[in-house]
C-alpha positions in Angstrom: 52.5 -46.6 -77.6 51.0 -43.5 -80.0 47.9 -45.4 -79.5 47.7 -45.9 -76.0 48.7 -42.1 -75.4 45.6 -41.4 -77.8 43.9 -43.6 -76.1 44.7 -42.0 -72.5 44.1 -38.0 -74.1 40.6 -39.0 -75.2 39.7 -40.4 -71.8 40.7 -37.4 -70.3 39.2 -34.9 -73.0 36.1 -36.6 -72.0 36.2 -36.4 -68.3 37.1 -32.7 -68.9 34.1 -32.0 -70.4 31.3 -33.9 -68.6 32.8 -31.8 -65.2 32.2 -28.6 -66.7 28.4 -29.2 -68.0 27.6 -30.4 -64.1 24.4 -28.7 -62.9 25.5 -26.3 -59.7 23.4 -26.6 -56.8 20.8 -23.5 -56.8 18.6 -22.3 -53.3 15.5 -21.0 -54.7 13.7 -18.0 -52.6 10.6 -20.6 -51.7 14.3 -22.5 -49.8 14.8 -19.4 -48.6 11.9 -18.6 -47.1 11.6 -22.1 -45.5 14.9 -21.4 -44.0 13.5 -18.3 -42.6 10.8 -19.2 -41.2 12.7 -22.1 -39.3 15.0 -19.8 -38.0 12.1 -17.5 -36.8 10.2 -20.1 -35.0 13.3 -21.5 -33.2 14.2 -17.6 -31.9 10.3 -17.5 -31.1 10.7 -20.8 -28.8 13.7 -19.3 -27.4 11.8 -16.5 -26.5 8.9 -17.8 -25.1 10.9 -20.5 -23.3 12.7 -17.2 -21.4 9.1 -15.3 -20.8 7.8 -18.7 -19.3 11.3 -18.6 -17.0 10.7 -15.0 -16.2 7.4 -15.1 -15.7 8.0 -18.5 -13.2 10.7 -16.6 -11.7 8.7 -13.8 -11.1 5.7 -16.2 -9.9 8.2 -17.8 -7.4 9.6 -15.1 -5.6 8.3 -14.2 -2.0 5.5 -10.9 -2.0 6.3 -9.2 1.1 3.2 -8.4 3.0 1.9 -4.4 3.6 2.3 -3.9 7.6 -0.7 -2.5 8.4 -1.6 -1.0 12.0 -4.9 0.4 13.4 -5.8 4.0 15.8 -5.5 4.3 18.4 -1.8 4.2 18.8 -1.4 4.7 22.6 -2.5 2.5 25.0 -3.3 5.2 27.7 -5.0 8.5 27.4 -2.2 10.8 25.2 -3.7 14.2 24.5 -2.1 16.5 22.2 0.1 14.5 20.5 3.1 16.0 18.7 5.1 13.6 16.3 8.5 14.8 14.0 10.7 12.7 12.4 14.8 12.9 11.9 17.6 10.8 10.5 15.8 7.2 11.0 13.9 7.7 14.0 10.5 9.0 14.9 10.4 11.8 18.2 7.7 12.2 20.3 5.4 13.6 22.9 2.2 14.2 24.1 0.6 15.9 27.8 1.0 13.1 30.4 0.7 16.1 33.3 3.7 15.3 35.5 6.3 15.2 33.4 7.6 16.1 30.1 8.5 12.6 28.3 10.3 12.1 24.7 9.6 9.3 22.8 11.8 8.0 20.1 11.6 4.9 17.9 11.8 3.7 14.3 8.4 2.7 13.8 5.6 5.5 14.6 2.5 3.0 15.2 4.3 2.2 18.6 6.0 5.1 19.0 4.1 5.6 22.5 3.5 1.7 23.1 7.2 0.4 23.0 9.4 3.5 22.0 12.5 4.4 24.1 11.4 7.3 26.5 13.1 9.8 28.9 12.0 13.0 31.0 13.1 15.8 29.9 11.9 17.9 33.1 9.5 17.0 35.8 7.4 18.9 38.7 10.2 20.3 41.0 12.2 21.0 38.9 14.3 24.0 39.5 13.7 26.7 37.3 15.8 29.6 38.5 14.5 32.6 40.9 14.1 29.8 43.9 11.4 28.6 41.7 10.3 24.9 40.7 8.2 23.7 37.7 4.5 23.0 39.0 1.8 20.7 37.4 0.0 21.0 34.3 2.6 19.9 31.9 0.8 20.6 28.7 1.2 20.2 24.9 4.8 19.7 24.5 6.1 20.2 21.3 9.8 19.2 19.4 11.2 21.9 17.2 15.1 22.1 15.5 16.1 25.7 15.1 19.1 26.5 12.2 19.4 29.7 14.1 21.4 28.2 16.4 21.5 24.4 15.4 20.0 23.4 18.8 16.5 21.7 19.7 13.9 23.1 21.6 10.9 21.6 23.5 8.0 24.1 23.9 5.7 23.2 26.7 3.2 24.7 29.5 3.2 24.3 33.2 2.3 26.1 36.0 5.1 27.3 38.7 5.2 26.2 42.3 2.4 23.7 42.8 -1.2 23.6 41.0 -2.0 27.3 40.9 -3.6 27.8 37.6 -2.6 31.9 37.4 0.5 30.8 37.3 0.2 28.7 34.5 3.3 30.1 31.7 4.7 28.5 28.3 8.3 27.4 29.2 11.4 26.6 26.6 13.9 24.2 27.3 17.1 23.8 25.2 18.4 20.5 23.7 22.9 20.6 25.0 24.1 19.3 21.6 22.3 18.5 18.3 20.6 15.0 19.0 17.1 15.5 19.4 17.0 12.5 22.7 19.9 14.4 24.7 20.3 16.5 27.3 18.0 19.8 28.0 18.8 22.8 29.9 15.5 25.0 31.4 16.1 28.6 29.1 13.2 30.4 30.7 9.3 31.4 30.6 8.5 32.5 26.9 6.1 35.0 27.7 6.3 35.7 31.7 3.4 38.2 32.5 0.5 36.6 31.1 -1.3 33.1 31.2 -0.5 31.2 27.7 -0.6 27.8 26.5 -0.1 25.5 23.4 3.2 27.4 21.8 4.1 26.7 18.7 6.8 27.7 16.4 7.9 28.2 12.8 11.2 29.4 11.3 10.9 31.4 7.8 13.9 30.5 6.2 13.3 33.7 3.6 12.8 36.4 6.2 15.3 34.4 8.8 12.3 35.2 11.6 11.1 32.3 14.3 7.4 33.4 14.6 5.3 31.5 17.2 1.7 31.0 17.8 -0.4 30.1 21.2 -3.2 30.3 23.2 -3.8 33.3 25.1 -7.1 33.4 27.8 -8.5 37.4 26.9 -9.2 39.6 29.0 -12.4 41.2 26.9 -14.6 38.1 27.8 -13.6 36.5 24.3 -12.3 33.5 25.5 -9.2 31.5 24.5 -8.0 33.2 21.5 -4.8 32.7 19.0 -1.5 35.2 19.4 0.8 35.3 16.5 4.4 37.3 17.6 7.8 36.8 16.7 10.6 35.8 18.6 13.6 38.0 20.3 15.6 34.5 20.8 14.4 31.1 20.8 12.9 31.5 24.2 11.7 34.5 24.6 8.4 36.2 22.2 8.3 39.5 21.2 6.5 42.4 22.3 4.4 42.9 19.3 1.9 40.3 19.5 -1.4 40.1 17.7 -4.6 38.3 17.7 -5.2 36.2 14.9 -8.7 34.3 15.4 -11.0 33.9 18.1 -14.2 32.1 18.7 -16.9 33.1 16.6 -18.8 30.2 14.7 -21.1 28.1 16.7 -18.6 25.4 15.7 -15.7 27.0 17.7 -18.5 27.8 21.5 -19.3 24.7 22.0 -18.5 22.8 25.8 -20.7 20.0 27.8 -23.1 20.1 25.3 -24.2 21.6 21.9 -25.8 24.5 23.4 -23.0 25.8 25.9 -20.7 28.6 25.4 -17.3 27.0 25.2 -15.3 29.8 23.8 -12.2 28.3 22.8 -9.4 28.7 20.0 -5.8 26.7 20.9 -3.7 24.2 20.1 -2.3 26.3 17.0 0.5 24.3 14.3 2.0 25.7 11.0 1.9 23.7 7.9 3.4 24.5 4.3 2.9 23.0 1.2 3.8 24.4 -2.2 5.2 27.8 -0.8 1.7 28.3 1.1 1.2 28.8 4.7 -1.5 27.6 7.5 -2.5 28.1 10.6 -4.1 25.2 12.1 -6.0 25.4 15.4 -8.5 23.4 17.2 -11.6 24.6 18.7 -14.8 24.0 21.0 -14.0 22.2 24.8 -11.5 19.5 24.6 -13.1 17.9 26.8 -16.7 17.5 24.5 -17.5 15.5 21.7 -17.2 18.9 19.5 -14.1 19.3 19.5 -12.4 20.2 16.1 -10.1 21.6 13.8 -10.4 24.7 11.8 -7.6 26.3 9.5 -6.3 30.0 8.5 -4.7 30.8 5.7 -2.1 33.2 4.8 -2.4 35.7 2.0 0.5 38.2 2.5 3.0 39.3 -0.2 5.6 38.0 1.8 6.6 37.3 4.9 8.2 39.6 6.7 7.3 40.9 10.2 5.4 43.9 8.9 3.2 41.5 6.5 3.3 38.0 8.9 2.1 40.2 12.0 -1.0 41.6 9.5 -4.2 39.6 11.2 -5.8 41.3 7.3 -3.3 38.8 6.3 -5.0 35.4 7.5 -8.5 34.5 6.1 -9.9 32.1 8.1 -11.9 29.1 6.8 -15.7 29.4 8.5 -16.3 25.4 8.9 -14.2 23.0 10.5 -12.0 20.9 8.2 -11.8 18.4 10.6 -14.6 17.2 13.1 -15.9 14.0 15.1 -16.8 11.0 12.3 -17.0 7.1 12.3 -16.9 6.7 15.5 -14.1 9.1 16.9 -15.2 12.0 19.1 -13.2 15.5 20.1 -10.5 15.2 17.6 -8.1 18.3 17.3 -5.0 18.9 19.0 -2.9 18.1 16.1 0.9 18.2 14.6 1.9 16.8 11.6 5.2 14.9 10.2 6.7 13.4 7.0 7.2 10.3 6.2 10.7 8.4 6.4 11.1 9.1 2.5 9.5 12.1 2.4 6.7 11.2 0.0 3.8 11.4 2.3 2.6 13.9 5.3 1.0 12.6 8.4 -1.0 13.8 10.8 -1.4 13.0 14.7 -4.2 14.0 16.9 -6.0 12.8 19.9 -9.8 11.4 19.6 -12.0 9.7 22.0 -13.9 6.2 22.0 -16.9 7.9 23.1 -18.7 11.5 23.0 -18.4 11.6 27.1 -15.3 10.1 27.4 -13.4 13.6 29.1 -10.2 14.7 29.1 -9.2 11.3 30.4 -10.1 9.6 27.7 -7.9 11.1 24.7 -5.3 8.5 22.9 -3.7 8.9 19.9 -4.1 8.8 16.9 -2.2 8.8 13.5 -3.2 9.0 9.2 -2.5 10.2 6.3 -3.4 13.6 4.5 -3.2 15.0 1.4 -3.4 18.2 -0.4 -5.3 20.2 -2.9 -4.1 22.2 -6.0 -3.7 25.5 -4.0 -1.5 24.0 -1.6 -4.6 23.5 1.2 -4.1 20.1 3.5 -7.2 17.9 3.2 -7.2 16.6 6.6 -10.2 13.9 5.3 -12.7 12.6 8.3 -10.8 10.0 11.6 -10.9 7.0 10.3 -13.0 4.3 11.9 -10.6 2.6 14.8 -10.6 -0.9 13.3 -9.4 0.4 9.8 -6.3 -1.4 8.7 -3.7 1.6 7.5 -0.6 1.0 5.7 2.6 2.4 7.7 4.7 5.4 6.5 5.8 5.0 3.4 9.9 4.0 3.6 9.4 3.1 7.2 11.4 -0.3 7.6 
């Protein structure tokens, strides 16, 4: 028995010791490196394999095309055409004579083709003093007044028929705060003298509404540009001064190049960067001369004392805007933003021809831009077959 117990602790001595002078397994850093780099280039598969998914993803999914439109945008003669835009919808209006018509719509490029309409006032209308709203319903324009939170449409007619001496700027009043409801007549703006084209633009820093129109002169000047404030939204001050009238061969022209067409009208404001314009057009409307010129204003500020300074507007001596590509008499112009504000637009009437008349004026939309100083770069009319993009945000 000793033996085999001998025996057995020797067996076991022996098996004790091989275990313990086993070789451990070692990973040498070339292993490691190997294991890396396998690791690497499965992550850079991965990778790829989710670019190649992204990029099919990407490849698969449906570009939406750029809606395009072309000028003109009215399929009838629409002179002076005056376009705003307010909570989703495009406003508009243009001289159609008889009547004053509103236009609204969500898309401007029809805006006059397939927009919702309604007239606002027509000839016979009553306008107090047993007297009724003649013809010439001229240049109406759209304007929202925080003075008093209302809308007002600024137009000219003549009273009682087709008597041009009786031809006044009118104001009517919008009942609530939606631009397309009801309008009640307030009155003749300025009631002793002939005037036209009013515009008007509130200073939210002085808390004045100044307005600008067309006045015919009485010292053989022509039609020339007043600049006035406003006693109420309807009614223009007494102190109103003369701001630019036709002196550029640019700014005479009629029938032809050589005639004396004296005219300044159709004035509109325009800011940019805290500086202020005066736009105006000039020559016949009716002619293929027919254009836009610009002043701009240099005051300290703007109240009545400075704004009411003619010193204070320098006026540009060419056109910034004149007949090109194929458009003729372009002026008459407004301007609006687009639907997400990025972009400013302007709307003016042009002609297919150089003798096409006063019948012949539809409208026309495009884009401007701006320079450094804060002046609009109105560009040239583009040709009438040029595809343009819409408004920017317009659905």
């Amino acid at each position: 028995m000793k033996k085999i117990s001998l025996f057995l602790s020797l067996i076991m001595l022996f098996g004790l010791i091989c275990s313990c002078t086993e070789k451990p397994e070692v990973t040498t850093a070339e292993d490691t490196t190997t294991q890396a780099q396998t690791v690497t280039e499965t992550e850079t598969e991965t990778e790829t394999e989710t670019e190649t998914e992204t990029e099919t993803e990407a490849e698969t999914e449906e570009i939406k095309p750029v809606r395009t439109f072309t000028n003109p945008i009215s399929t009838k003669s629409m002179p002076d055409p005056f376009i705003t835009y307010y909570d989703g919808y495009y406003y508009g209006l243009a001289t159609e004579v008889p009547n004053v018509r509103l236009y609204k719509n969500k898309t401007v490029e029809d805006l006059f083709i397939n927009g919702e309409y309604k007239d606002v006032i027509t000839v016979g209308a009553a306008i107090g003093g047993g007297r009724t709203l003649g013809w010439n319903e001229w240049a109406p324009e759209l304007h929202y007044l925080p003075t008093t939170g209302r809308w007002y449409i600024y137009f000219a007619a003549c009273t009682d028929g087709f008597n041009f001496d009786s031809m006044r700027m009118h104001c009517l009043e919008s009942d609530g705060d939606d631009p397309f409801g009801d309008y009640t007549y307030k009155g003749k703006t300025v009631n002793n003298r002939i005037g036209i084209d009013q515009t008007v633009w509130y200073d939210e820093k002085s808390g004045e509404i100044y307005t600008a129109y067309c006045d015919f002169s009485s010292d053989n000047k022509g039609q020339v540009i007043m600049l006035a404030s406003m006693n109420s939204p309807w009614s223009v001050g007494t102190k109103r001064v003369r701001v630019t009238e036709p002196e550029y061969a640019w700014e005479k022209r009629g029938t032809d190049a050589s005639n004396d067409g004296r005219v300044n009208e159709g004035p509109i404001f325009i800011t940019h960067n805290g500086e202020i314009f005066l736009i105006y057009s000039a020559s016949g409307c009716w002619s293929e001369w027919y254009s836009l010129g610009i002043l701009h204003y240099v005051g300290e500020d703007t109240t009545r004392k400075n704004f009411l300074n003619p010193d204070n507007w320098v006026k540009s001596p060419k056109p910034i805007f004149e007949k090109a590509n194929g458009v003729y008499g372009v002026g008459h112009c407004s301007f609006f933003t687009s639907p997400d504000g990025t972009e400013t637009w302007m709307a003016y009437h042009g002609m297919a021809t150089p003798d096409a008349g006063v019948e012949g004026r539809y409208a026309y939309i495009q884009k401007i831009d701006f320079a450094d100083d804060g002046t609009p770069i109105l560009g040239e009319p583009l040709p009438r077959n040029t595809k343009i993009p819409v408004p920017s945000g317009e659905e």
